[in-house]
C-alpha positions in Angstrom: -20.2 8.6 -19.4 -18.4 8.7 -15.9 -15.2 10.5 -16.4 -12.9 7.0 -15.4 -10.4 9.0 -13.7 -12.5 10.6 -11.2 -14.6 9.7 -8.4 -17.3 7.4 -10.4 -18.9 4.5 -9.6 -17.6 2.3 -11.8 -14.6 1.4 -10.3 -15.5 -2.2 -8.6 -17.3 -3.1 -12.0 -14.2 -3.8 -14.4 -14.3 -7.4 -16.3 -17.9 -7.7 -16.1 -18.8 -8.7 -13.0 -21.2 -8.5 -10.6 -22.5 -4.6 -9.6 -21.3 -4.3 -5.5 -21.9 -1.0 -3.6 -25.3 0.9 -3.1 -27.2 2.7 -5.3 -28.1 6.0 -5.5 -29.0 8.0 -2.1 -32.8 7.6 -1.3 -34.2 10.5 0.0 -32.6 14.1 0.8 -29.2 14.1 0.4 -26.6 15.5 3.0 -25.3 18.3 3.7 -21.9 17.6 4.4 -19.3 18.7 1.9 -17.6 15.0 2.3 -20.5 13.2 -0.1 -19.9 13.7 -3.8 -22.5 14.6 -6.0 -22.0 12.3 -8.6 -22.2 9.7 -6.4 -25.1 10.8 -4.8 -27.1 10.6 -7.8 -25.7 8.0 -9.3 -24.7 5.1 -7.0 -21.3 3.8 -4.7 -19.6 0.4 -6.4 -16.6 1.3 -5.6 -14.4 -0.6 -3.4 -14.4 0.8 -0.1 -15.6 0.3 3.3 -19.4 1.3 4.3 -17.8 4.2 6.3 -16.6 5.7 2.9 -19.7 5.2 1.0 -20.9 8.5 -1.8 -17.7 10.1 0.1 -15.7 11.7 -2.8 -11.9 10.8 -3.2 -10.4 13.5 -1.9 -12.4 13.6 1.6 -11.2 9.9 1.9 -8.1 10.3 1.2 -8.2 13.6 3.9 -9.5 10.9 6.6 -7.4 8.2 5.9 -4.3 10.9 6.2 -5.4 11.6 10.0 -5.2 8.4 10.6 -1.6 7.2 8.6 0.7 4.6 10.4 4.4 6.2 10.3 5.5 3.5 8.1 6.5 3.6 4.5 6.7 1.0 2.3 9.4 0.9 -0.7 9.7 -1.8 -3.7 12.4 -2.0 -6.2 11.0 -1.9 -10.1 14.2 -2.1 -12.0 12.3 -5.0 -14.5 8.6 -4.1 -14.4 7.5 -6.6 -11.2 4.2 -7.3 -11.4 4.0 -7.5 -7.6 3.5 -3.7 -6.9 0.3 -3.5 -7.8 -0.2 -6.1 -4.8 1.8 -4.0 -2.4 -0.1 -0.9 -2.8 -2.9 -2.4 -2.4 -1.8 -3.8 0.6 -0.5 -0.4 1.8 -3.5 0.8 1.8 -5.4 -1.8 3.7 -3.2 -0.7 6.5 -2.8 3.0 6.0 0.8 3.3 5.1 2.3 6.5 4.9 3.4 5.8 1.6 4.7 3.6 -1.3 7.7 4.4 -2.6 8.4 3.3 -6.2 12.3 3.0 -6.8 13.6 2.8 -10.1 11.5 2.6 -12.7 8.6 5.2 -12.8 5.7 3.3 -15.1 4.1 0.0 -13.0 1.9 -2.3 -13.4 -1.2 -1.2 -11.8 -3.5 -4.2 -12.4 -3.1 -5.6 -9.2 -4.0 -2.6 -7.4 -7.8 -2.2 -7.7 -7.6 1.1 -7.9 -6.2 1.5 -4.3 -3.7 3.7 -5.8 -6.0 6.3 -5.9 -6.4 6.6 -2.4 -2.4 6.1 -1.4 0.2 8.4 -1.2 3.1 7.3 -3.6 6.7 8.4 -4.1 9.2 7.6 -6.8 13.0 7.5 -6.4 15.3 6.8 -8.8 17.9 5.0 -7.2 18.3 3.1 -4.4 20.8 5.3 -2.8 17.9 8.4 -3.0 15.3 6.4 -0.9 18.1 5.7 1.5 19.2 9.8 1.9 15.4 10.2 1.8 14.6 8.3 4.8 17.8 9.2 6.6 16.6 12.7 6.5 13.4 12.3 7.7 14.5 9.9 10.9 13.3 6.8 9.4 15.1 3.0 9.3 15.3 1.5 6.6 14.3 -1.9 7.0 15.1 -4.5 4.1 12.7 -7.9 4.1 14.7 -10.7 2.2 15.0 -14.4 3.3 19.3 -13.9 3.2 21.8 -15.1 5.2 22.6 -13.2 8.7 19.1 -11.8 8.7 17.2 -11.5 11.5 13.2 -13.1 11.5 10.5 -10.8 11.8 8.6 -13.0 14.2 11.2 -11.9 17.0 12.7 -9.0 15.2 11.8 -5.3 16.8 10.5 -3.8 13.9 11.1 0.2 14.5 7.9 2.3 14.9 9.4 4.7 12.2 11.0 2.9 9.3 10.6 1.7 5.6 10.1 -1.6 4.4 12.1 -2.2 1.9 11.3 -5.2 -0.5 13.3 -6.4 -3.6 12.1 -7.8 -7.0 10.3 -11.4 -7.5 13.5 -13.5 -8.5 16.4 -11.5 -7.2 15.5 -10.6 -4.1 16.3 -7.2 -2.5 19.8 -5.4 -4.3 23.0 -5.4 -3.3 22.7 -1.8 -2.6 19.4 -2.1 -0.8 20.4 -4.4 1.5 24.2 -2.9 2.2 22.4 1.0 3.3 19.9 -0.8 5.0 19.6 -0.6 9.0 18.1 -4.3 9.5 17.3 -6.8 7.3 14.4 -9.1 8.3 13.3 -12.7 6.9 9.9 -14.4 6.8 10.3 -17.9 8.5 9.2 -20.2 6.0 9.1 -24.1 6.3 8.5 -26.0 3.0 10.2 -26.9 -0.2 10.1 -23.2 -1.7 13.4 -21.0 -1.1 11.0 -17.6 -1.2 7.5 -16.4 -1.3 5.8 -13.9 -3.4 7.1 -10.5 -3.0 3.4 -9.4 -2.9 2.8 -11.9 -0.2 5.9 -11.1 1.8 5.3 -7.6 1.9 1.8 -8.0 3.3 3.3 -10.0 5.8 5.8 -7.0 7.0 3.2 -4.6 6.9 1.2 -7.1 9.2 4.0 -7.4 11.4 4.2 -3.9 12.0 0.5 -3.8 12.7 0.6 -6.4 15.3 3.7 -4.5 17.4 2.5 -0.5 16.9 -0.7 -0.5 15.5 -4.1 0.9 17.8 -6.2 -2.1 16.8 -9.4 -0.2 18.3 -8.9 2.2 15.4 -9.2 -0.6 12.7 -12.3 -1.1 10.2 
């Protein structure tokens, strides 16, 4: 059996559906230290572009790194939001520099397809330690809530260097988050709801960051 916490190719095959991926490698195999034996011999399902196929985890991981937009993206987990899963996920489709996890250690990983595995992540305990973090490093923090005075990302200039900073489904971003942050940006919405999903918000920041500083030749 596959060890499950390694490279395998089981990982696109939970719940029973549907094998995706290729099978094992026809012919000679490469010789280029990237490829994984295991999944050589055995077949790729996992979830990842063509570009990645049989490559093992760690030579992904080593690409995607060289190629890492200088944004980070934080979420508050003081009450277990099932959201984050969504967010690193997200992350990763746009090559974040990192997640940072604030509060709570232990998530809920369900909604991140394995993604995790291939993202950089960061814990801080308080709010307050992602804020000294970033300040030390040169980055803004950035906080995305739909609160009065806050500016709309549609027009906002979203610094090349930052963190997006995202709050808890419910509550919203914290008091504290929102007071040490450098900008606060909103989502312009138009219907009945008062807020989105913070999974959907936050791939909406991310986006909006793409769109201003992002080499679109370099994308998938």
């Amino acid at each position: 059996m596959a060890d499950p916490d390694g490279p395998g190719p089981t990982e696109w095959q939970a719940g029973g559906t549907p094998p995706v991926g290729v099978g094992p490698w026809p012919g000679e195999w490469p010789d280029d230290p990237r490829y994984d034996p295991q999944l050589l011999a055995e077949g790729d399902t996992r979830n990842v572009v063509d570009a990645y196929r049989y490559w093992s985890r760690e030579a992904i991981v080593a690409d995607i790194d060289r190629r890492r937009h200088p944004f980070h993206v934080a979420i508050e987990n003081f009450s277990h939001d099932a959201n984050i899963g969504t967010v690193v996920r997200t992350a990763n489709a746009f090559a974040a520099a990192a997640v940072h996890i604030v509060g709570r250690r232990r998530w809920n990983r369900r909604g991140a397809m394995v993604t995790d595995r291939y993202q950089h992540l960061e814990h801080h305990d308080t709010v307050a330690d992602l804020i000294a973090w970033a300040r030390e490093r040169g980055l803004a923090v950035v906080a995305v809530d739909n609160t009065p005075g806050a500016e709309r990302i549609e027009r906002a200039e979203l610094p090349r260097d930052c963190v997006l900073l995202f709050g808890q489904e419910g509550p919203g971003v914290s008091d504290d988050a929102q007071s040490g942050a450098d900008l606060t940006v909103s989502i312009a919405q138009f219907g009945s709801t008062r807020s989105i999903n913070a999974g959907v918000a936050a791939g909406i920041a991310m986006h909006a960051w793409i769109a201003r500083h992002a080499d679109l030749d370099e994308a998938w």
